[in-house]
PyMOL commands that place a pseudoatom at each C-alpha (Angstrom):
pseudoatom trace, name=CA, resn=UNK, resi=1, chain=A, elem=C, hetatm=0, pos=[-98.099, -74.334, 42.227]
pseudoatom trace, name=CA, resn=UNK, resi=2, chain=A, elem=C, hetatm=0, pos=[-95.504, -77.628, 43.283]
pseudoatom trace, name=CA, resn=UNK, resi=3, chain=A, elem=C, hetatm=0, pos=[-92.765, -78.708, 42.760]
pseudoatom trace, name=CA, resn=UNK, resi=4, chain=A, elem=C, hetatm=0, pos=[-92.045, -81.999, 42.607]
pseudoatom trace, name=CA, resn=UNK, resi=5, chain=A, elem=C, hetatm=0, pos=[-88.680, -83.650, 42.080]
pseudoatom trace, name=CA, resn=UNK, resi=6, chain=A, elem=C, hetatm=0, pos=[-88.088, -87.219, 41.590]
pseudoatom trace, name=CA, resn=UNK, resi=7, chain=A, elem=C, hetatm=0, pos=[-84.444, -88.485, 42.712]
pseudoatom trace, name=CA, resn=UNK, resi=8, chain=A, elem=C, hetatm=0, pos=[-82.905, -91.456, 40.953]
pseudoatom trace, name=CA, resn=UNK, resi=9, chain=A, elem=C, hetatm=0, pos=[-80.150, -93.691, 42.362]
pseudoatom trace, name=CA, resn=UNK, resi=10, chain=A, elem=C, hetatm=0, pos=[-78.456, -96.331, 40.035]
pseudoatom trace, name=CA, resn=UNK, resi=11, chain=A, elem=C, hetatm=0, pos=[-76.875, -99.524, 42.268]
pseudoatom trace, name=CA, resn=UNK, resi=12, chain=A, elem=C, hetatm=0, pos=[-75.290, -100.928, 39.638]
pseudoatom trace, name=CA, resn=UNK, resi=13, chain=A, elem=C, hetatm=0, pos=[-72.175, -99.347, 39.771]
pseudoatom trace, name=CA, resn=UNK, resi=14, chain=A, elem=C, hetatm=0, pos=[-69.905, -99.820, 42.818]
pseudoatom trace, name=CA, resn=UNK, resi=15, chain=A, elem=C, hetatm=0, pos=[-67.395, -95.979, 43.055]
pseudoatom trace, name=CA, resn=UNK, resi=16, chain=A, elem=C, hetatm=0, pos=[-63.918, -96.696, 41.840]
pseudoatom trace, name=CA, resn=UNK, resi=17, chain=A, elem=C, hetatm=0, pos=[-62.779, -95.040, 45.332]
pseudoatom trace, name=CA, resn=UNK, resi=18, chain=A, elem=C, hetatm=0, pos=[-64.828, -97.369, 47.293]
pseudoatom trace, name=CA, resn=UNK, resi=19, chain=A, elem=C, hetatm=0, pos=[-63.055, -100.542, 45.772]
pseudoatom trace, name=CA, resn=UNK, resi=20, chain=A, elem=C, hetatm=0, pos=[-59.462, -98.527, 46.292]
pseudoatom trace, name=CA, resn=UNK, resi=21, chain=A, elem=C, hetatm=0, pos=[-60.186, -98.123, 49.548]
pseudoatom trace, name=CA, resn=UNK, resi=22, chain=A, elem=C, hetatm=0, pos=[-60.877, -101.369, 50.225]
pseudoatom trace, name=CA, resn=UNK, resi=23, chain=A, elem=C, hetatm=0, pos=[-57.755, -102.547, 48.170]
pseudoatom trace, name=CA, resn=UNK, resi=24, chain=A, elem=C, hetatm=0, pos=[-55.387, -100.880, 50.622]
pseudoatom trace, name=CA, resn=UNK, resi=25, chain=A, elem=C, hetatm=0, pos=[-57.302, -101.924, 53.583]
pseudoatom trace, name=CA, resn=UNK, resi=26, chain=A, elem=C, hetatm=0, pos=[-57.489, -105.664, 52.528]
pseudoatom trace, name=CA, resn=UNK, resi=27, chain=A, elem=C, hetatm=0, pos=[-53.420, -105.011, 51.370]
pseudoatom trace, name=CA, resn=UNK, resi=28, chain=A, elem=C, hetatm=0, pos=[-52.311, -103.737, 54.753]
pseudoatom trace, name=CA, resn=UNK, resi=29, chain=A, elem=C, hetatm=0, pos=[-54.065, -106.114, 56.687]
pseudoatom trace, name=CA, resn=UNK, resi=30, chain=A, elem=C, hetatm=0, pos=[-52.696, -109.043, 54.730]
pseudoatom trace, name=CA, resn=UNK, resi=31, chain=A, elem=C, hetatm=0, pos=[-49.346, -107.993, 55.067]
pseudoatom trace, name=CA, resn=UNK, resi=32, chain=A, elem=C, hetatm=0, pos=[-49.717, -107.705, 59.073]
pseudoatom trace, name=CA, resn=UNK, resi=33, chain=A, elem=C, hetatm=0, pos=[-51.113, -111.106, 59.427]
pseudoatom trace, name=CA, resn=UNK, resi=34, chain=A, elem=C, hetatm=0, pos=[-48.970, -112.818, 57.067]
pseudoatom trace, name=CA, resn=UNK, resi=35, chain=A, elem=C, hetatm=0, pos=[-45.781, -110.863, 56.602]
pseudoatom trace, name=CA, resn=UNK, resi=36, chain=A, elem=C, hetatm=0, pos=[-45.153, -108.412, 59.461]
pseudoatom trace, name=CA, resn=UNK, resi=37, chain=A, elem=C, hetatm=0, pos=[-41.847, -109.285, 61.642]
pseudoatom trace, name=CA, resn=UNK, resi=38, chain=A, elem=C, hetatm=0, pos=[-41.727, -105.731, 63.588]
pseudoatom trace, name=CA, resn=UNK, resi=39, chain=A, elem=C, hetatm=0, pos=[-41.700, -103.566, 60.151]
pseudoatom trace, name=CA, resn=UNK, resi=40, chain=A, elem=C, hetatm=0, pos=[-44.931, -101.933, 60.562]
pseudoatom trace, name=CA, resn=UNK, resi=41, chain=A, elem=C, hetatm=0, pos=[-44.352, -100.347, 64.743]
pseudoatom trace, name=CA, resn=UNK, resi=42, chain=A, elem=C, hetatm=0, pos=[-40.937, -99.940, 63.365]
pseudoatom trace, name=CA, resn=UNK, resi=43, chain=A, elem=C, hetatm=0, pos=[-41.868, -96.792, 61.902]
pseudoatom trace, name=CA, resn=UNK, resi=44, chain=A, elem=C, hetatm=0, pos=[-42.092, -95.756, 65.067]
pseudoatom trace, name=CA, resn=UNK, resi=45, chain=A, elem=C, hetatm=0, pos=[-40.229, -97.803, 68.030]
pseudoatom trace, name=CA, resn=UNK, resi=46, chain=A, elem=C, hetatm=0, pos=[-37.144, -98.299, 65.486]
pseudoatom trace, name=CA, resn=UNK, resi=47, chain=A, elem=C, hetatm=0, pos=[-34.737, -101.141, 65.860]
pseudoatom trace, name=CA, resn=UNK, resi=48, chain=A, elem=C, hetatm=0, pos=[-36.548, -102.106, 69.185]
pseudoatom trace, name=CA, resn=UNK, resi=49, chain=A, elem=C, hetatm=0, pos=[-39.699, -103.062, 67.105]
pseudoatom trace, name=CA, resn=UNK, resi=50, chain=A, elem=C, hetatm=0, pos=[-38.155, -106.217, 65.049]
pseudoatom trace, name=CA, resn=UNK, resi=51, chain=A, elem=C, hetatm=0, pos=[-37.488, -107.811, 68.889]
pseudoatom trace, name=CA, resn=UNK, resi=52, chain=A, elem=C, hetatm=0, pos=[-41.244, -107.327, 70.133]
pseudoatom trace, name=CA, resn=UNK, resi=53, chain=A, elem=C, hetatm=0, pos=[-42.917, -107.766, 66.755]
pseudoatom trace, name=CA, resn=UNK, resi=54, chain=A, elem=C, hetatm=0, pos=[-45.857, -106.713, 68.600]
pseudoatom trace, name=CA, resn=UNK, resi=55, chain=A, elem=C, hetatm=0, pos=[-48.083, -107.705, 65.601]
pseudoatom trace, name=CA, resn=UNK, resi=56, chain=A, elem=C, hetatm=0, pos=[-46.226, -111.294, 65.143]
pseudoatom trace, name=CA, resn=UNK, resi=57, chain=A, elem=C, hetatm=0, pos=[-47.424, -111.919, 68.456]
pseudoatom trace, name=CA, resn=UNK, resi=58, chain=A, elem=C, hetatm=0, pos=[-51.214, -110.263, 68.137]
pseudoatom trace, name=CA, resn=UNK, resi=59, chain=A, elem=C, hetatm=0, pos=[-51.565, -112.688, 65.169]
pseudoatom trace, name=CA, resn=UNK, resi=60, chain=A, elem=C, hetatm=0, pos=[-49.990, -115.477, 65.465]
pseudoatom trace, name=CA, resn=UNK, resi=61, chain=A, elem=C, hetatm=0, pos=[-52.670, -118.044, 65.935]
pseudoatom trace, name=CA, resn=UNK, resi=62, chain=A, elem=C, hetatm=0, pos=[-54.112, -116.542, 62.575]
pseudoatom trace, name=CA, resn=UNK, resi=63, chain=A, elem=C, hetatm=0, pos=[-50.933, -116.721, 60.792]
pseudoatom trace, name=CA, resn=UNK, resi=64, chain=A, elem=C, hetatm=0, pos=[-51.296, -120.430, 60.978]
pseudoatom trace, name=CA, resn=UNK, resi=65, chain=A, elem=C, hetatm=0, pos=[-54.976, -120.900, 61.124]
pseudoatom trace, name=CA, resn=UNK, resi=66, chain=A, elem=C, hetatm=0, pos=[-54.526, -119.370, 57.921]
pseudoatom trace, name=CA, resn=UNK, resi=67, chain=A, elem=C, hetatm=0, pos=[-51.608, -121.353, 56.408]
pseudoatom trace, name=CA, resn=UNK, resi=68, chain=A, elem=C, hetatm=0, pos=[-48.612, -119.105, 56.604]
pseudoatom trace, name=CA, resn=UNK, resi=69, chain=A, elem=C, hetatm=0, pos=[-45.188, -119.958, 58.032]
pseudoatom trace, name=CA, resn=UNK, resi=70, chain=A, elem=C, hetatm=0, pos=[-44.122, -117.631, 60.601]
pseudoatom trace, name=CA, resn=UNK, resi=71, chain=A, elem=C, hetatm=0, pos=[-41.099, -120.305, 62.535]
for i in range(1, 71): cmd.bond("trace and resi %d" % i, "trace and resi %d" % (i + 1))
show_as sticks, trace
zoom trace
């Protein structure tokens, strides 16, 4: 006597956790290209993070590549 099983897989439908995950990721990284001034390491670092804006600096090329105004 087998068994036999047969395993269906529908990829039609894309998980409602997958595309909230994504959401935040996409969210976050906008706002540290295009918005950050020191807010996101200041979490950490405090008031010395807005005069490094470590991030500012990582991206800055980007930032206007992309079209925002950082000065």
């Amino acid at each position: 006597m087998t068994n036999t099983f047969q395993l269906t897989k529908s990829t039609d439908k894309v998980s409602k956790i997958a595309v909230a995950v994504l959401l935040v990721i996409f969210g976050v990284g906008f706002f540290a290209v295009g918005f950050d001034q020191g807010q996101i390491f200041s979490l950490v670092q405090g008031q010395q993070a807005y005069g490094q804006m470590y991030l500012h600096e990582m991206t800055h090329d980007m930032r206007h590549a992309s079209g925002f105004p950082c000065h």
